[in-house]
Structures are given as structure tokens and as C-alpha cells.
C-alpha positions, 0 to 999 in steps of 0.5 A: 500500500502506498505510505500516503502522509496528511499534507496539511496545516489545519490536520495533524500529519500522520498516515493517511491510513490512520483510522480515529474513534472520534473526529480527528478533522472535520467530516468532509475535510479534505487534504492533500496527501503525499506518498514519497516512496511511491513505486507506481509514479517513479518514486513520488505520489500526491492524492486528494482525500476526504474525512469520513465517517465509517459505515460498512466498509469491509476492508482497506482499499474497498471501493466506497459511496460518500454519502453525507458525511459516509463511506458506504461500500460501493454496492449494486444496491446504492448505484443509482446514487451520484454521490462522489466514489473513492478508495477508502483508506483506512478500515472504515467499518462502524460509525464510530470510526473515522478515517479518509477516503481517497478521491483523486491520485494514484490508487495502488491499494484498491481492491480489484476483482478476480479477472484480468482487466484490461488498460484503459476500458472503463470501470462498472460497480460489481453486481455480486461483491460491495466494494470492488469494480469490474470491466463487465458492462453488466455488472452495474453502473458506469463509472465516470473518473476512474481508469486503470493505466496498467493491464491488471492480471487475474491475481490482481483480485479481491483480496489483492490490490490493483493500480487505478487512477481516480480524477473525483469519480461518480456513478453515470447511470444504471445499466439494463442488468440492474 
């Protein structure tokens, strides 16, 4: 996982995967972070993040909605919604746990799903499993700012990460299969 570090003056400097059982920073802050060993972008990464309160985030780098303050898991059952997407950062799975999601950067800790995907083809929510994204055009809802630059292979899995690229994305509009 990349070593994400708070890049702030108004938020003490920590990882960025740090989670909180109260409010380090406001909900809906965000920051930047900085990543100086990144070897995903030659050595140096920076991101965007914002403060969530938790929900059911299942595991670190889960696919996730901000929903009013909230990271919610990434799910068929909320993909008509057009609330902002990220990447969750940290362990983000009650309501009394706080941390950040990513929105914006170089993602290498994302959780992926068990097939291979190809560079560059767009990315849909996954219809059977919350928190991952699939290149299936049925599996769910198209999501518009996030690309994957690098071909990932099928051990990029669930429990794996993949590389992805996120410019602040959104869900843009159910599919026939859902």
C-alpha cells in the first residue's frame, strides 16, 4: 500500500491510513496527501482525500459511496446514487470510526476483482461483491473518473490490490442488468 502522509496545516500529519474513534478533522475535510516512496509514479505520489465517517466498509482499499458525511461500500444496491466514489483508506467499518477516503491520485491499494482487466476500458460497480469494480458492462453502473493505466492480471483480485487512477469519480447511470 502506498505510505500516503496528511499534507496539511489545519490536520495533524500522520498516515493517511490512520483510522480515529472520534473526529480527528472535520467530516468532509479534505487534504492533500503525499506518498514519497511511491513505486507506481517513479518514486513520488500526491492524492486528494476526504474525512469520513465509517459505515460498512469491509476492508482497506474497498471501493466506497460518500454519502453525507459516509463511506458506504460501493454496492449494486446504492448505484443509482451520484454521490462522489473513492478508495477508502483506512478500515472504515462502524460509525464510530473515522478515517479518509481517497478521491483523486494514484490508487495502488484498491481492491480489484478476480479477472484480468484490461488498460484503459472503463470501470462498472460489481453486481455480486460491495466494494470492488469490474470491466463487465453488466455488472452495474458506469463509472465516470476512474481508469486503470496498467493491464491488471487475474491475481490482481479481491483480496489483492490493483493500480487505478481516480480524477473525483461518480456513478453515470444504471445499466439494463440492474
Amino acid at each position: 500500500m502506498s505510505a500516503y502522509f496528511v499534507n496539511s496545516p489545519f490536520v495533524s500529519p500522520g498516515p493517511i491510513s490512520a483510522t480515529h474513534t472520534a473526529p480527528a478533522a472535520p467530516i468532509g475535510m479534505e487534504v492533500d496527501g503525499i506518498d514519497r516512496t511511491a513505486a507506481t509514479s517513479g518514486g513520488i505520489a500526491a492524492g486528494r482525500f476526504v474525512y469520513c465517517r465509517g459505515s460498512n466498509v469491509a476492508s482497506v482499499g474497498a471501493f466506497v459511496h460518500i454519502n453525507n458525511g459516509s463511506a458506504v461500500m460501493l454496492a449494486a444496491a446504492n448505484s443509482g446514487s451520484n454521490f462522489p466514489i473513492g478508495v477508502a483508506a483506512g478500515l472504515l467499518s462502524a460509525t464510530n470510526i473515522y478515517g479518509w477516503v481517497q478521491v483523486q491520485g494514484r490508487v495502488d491499494y484498491a481492491r480489484g476483482t478476480n479477472v484480468a482487466n484490461t488498460a484503459g476500458v472503463p470501470r462498472y460497480i460489481c453486481a455480486g461483491t460491495a466494494g470492488i469494480v469490474v470491466s463487465d458492462v453488466v455488472a452495474g453502473n458506469r463509472i465516470q473518473g476512474l481508469n486503470v493505466p496498467v493491464a491488471q492480471s487475474s491475481t490482481a483480485g479481491v483480496s489483492a490490490s490493483g493500480v487505478y487512477d481516480l480524477n473525483r469519480p461518480f456513478c453515470a447511470g444504471l445499466t439494463a442488468s440492474l
